[in-house]
C-alpha positions as CSV (number, residue, x, y, z in Angstrom):
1,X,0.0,0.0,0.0
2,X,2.1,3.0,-1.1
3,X,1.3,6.1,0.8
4,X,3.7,8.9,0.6
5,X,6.1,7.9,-2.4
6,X,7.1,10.8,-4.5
7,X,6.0,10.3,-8.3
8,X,9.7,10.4,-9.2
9,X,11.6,8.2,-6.7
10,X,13.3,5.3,-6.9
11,X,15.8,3.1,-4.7
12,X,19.4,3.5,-4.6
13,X,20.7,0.5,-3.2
14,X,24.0,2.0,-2.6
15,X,22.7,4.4,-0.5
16,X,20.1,1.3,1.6
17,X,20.8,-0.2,4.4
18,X,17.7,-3.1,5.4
19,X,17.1,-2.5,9.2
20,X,14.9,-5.2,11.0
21,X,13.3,-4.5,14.1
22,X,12.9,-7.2,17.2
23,X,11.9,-9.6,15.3
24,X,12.6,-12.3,17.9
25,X,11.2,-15.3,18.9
26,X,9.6,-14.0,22.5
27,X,7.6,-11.2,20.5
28,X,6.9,-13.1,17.4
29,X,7.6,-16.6,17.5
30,X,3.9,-18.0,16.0
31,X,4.8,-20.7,18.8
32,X,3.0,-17.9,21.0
33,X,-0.2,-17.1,19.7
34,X,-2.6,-17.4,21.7
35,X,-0.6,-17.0,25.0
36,X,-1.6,-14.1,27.3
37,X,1.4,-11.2,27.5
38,X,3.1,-9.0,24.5
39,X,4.3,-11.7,23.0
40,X,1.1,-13.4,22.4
41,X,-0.8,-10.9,20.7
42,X,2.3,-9.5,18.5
43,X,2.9,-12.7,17.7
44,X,-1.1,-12.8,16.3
45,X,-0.8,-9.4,14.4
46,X,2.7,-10.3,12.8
47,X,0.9,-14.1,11.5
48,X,-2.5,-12.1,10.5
49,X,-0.3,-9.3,8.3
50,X,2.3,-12.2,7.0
51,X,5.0,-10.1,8.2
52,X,7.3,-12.9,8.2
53,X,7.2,-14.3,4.8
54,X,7.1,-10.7,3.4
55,X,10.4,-9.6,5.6
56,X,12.1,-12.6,4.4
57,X,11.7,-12.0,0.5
58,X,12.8,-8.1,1.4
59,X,15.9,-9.8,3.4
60,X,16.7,-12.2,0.3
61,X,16.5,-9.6,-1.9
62,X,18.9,-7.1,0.0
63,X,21.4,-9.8,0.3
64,X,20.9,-10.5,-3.5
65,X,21.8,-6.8,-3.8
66,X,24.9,-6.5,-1.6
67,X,22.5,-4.3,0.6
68,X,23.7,-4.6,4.8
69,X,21.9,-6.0,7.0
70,X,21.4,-4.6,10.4
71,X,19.3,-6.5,13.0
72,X,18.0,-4.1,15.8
73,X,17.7,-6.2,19.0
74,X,17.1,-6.2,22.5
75,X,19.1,-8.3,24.9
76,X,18.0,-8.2,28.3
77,X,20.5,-8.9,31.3
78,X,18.8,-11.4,34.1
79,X,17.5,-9.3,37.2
80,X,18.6,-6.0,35.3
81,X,16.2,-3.3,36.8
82,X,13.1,-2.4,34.8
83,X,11.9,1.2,33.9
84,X,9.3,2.4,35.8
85,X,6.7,2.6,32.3
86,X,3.4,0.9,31.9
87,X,4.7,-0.8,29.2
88,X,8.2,-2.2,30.9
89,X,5.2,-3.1,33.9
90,X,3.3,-5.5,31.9
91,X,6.3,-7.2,29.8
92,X,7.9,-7.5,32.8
93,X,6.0,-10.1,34.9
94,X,7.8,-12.6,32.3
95,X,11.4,-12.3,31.8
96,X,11.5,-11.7,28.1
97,X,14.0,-11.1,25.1
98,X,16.9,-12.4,28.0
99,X,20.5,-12.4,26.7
100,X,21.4,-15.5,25.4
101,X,18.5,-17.5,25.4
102,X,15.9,-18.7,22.6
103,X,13.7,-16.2,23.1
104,X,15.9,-13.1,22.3
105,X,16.9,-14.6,18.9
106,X,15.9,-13.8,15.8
107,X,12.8,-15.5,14.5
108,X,14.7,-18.4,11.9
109,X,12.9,-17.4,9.1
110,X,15.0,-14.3,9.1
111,X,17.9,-15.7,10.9
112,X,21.0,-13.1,10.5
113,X,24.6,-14.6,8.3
114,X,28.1,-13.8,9.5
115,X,28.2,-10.8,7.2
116,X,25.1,-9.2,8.7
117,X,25.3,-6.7,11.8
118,X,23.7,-7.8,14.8
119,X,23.2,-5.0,17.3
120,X,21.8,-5.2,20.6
121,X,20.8,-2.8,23.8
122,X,19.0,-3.7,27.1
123,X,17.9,-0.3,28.1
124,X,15.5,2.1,25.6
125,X,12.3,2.1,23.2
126,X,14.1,3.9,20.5
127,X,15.5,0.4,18.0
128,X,18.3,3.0,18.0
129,X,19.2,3.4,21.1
130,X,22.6,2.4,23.0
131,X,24.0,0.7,19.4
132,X,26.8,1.2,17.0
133,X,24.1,1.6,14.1
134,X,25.3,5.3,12.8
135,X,28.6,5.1,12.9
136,X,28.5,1.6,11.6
137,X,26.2,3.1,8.6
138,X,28.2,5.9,8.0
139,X,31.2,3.7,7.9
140,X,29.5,2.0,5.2
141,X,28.6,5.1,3.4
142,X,25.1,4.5,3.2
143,X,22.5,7.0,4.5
144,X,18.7,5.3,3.7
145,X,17.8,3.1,5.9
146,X,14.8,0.6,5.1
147,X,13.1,-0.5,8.0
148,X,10.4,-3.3,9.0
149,X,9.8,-5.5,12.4
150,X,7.8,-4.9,15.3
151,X,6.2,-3.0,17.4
152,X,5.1,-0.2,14.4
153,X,4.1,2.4,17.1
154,X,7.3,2.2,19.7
155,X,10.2,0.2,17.9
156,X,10.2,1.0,14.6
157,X,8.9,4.4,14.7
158,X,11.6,5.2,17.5
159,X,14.1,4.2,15.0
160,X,12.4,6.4,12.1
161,X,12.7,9.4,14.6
162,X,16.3,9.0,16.0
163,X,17.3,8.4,12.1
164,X,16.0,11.2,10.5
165,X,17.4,13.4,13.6
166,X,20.8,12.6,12.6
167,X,19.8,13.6,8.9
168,X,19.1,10.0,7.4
169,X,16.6,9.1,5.0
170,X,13.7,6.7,5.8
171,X,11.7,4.0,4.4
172,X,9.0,2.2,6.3
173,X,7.2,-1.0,5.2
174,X,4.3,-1.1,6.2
175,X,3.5,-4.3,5.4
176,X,6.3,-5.7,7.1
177,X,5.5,-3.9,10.2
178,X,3.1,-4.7,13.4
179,X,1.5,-3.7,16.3
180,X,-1.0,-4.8,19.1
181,X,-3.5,-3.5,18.6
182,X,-3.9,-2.8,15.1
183,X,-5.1,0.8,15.1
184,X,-2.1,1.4,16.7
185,X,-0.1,0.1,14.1
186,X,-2.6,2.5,11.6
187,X,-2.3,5.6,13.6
188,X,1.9,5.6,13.3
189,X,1.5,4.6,9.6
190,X,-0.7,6.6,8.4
191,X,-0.3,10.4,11.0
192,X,2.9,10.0,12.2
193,X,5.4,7.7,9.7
194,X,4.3,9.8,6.7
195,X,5.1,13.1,8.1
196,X,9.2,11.9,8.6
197,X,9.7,9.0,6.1
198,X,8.3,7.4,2.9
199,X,6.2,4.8,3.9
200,X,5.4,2.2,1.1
201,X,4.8,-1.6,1.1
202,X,7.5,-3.8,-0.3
């Protein structure tokens, strides 16, 4: 569903950079659906929108293209303090996402390679936040970042904000994106996302 694409645009894949946002198996996993929690009910939006299977042809395509790969992850420490959020509240009842285990992986469909970038953070909503991912980018010369994962409205429109602060360009996919619930997932992509990126489908 293209939304704010200018009539004239196109790719350049030698400015892109593929960013994919906590896609891991405690938030997405289909192996949780119908579980009570965060994890349960992303895990329903990202089966109902086929997030998976539309992220993966994206990812094969990137590599095909020699575009990087940056995974945006969280890695939680065992007993690490929580913030004091509603949010943080509710997912933390559970230890989730926990460094090292299966849960904090990347769902396999989209499993990272050796020559992917793997970046991690324990603290933070922004994707952003705490990681290597500008200087790594501008390292690698390359200053569009295309972005999908989860959750639309704190994740990956965290990312889109922190990114365009520091003066990159943005593309959101909307169809590989989700959120619980889905008008949430609407509101970013179709108020906020649109205002600060081009948001297309893929």
């Amino acid at each position: 569903m293209s939304r704010t694409v200018p009539p004239d645009w196109n790719l350049d894949v030698h400015r892109a950079a593929l960013c994919i946002v906590e896609m891991q198996n405690d938030i997405v996993h289909e192996s949780n659906i119908g579980k009570r929690g965060v994890g349960g009910v992303l895990a329903e939006a990202v089966a109902r929108r086929q997030v998976l299977p539309k992220l993966r042809a994206v990812l094969l395509a990137a590599r095909a293209a020699s575009v990087p790969v940056f995974y945006i992850n969280v890695a939680n420490k065992p007993g690490m303090p929580r913030p004091n959020t509603l949010l943080h509240r509710r997912t933390g009842r559970t230890p989730m996402l926990v460094e090292g285990t299966w849960g904090a992986q990347v769902h396999e469909q989209l499993a990272p390679t050796p020559a992917d970038f793997v970046l991690e953070r324990c603290v933070g909503i922004d994707g952003s936040y705490g990681t290597q991912l500008y200087p790594v980018l501008r390292l690698l010369r390359r200053s569009l970042l295309i972005v999908g994962g989860v959750s639309t409205n704190l994740a990956v429109e965290g990312l889109v904000r922190g990114s365009v602060n520091r003066g990159f360009d943005v593309v959101v996919m909307e169809d590989c994106c989700a959120s619980y619930p889905e008008e949430w997932h609407r509101f970013s992509v179709e108020n906020i996302l649109p205002l600060i990126s081009t948001v297309t489908d893929s």
